[in-house]
C-alpha positions as CSV (number, residue, x, y, z in Angstrom):
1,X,-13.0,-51.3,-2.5
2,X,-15.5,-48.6,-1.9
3,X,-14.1,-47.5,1.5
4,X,-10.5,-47.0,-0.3
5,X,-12.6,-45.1,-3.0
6,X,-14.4,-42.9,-0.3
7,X,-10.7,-42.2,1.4
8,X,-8.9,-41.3,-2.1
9,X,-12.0,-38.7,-2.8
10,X,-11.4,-37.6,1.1
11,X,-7.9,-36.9,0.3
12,X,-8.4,-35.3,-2.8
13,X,-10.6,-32.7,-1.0
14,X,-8.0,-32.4,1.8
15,X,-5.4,-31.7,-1.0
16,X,-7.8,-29.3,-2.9
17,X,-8.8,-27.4,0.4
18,X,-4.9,-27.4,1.3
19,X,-3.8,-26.0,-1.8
20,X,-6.5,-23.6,-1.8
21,X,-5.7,-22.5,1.5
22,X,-2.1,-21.7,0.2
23,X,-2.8,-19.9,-2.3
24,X,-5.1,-17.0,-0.6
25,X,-2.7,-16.9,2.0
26,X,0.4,-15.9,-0.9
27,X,-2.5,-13.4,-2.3
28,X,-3.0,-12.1,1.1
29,X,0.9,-11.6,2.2
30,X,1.1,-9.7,-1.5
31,X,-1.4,-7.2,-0.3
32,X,2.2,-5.7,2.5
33,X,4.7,-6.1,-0.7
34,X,6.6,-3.0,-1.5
35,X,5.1,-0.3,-3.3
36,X,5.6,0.0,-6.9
37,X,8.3,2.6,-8.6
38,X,6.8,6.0,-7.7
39,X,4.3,4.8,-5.0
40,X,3.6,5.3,-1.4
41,X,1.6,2.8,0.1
42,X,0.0,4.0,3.3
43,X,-0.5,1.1,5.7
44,X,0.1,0.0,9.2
45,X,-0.4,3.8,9.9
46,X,2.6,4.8,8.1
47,X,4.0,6.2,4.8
48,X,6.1,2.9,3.2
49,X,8.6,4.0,1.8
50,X,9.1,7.0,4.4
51,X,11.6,8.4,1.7
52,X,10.8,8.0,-1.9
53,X,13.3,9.9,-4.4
54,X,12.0,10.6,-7.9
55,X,13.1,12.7,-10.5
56,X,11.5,16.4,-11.5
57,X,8.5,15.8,-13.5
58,X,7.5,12.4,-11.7
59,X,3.4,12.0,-10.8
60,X,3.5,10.1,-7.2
61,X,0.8,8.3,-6.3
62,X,0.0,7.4,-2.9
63,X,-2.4,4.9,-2.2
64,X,-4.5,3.8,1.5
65,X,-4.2,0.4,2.1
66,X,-5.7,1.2,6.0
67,X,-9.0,0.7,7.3
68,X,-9.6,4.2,8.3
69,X,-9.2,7.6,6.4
70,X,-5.7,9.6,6.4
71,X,-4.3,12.5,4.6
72,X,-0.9,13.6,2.4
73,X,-0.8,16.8,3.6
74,X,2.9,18.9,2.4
75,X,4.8,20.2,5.9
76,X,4.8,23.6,3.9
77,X,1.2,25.0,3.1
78,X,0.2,25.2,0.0
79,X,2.4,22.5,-1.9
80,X,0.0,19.8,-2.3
81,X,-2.7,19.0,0.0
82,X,-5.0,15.5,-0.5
83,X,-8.0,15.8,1.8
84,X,-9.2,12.8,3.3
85,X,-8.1,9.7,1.4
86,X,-10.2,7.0,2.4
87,X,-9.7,2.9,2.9
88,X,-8.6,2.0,-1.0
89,X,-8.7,5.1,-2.3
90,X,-5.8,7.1,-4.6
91,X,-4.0,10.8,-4.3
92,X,-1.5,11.5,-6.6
93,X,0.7,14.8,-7.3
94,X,3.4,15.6,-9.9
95,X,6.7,17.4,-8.8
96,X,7.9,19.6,-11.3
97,X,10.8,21.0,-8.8
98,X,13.9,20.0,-7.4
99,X,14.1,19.8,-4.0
100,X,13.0,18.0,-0.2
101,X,9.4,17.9,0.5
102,X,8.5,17.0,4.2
103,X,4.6,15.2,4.3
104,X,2.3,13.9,7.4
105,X,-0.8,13.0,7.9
106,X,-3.0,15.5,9.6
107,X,-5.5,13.1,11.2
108,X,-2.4,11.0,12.4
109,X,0.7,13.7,13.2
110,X,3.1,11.0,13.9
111,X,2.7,9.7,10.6
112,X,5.6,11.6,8.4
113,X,7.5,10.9,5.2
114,X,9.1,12.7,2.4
115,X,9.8,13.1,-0.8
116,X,13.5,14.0,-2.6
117,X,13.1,15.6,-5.9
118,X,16.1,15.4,-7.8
């Protein structure tokens, strides 16, 4: 009798650790969902989505889900400009006119995106 006790508290652990194990994996897939509306997420050294469309007047936030530092810098100079973002941290910019704006990072060239203002 107490052996068959001892294996039903075993496999209650087992179960416990199991579903435990589970559920910080689902948190940790959830960290590489898609952006919310008007977001960028920057991960995986890239700009996700590479193309967000928002209308006139929308704030954009991007936000650096990398380890290391990167940059929202505007193709044309002057248009918005983030300085380093680092690992967690937030930029955000509101576009007030219509139009195409071409972004990069300028620690990481090949990192490009855009934003259509309509």
């Amino acid at each position: 009798m107490r052996s068959l006790k001892k294996h039903s508290a075993r496999r209650s652990f087992l179960s416990i650790v199991s579903i435990s194990l589970v559920l910080l994996l689902m948190d940790c897939s959830s960290s590489n969902s898609a952006p919310p509306a008007n977001e960028v997420f920057i991960q995986g050294m890239a700009f996700s989505p590479s193309t967000l469309t928002v209308k006139a007047g929308t704030t954009v936030k991007w936000t650096n889900k990398d380890g290391v530092t990167h940059t929202v810098t505007s193709d044309t100079a002057g248009q918005f400009n983030s300085g380093n973002v680092a690992a967690n941290g937030v930029f955000s910019f509101m576009f007030m006119t219509v139009g195409t704006y071409n972004y990069h990072c300028s620690i990481h060239p090949s990192m490009i995106a855009k934003i259509v203002v309509n």
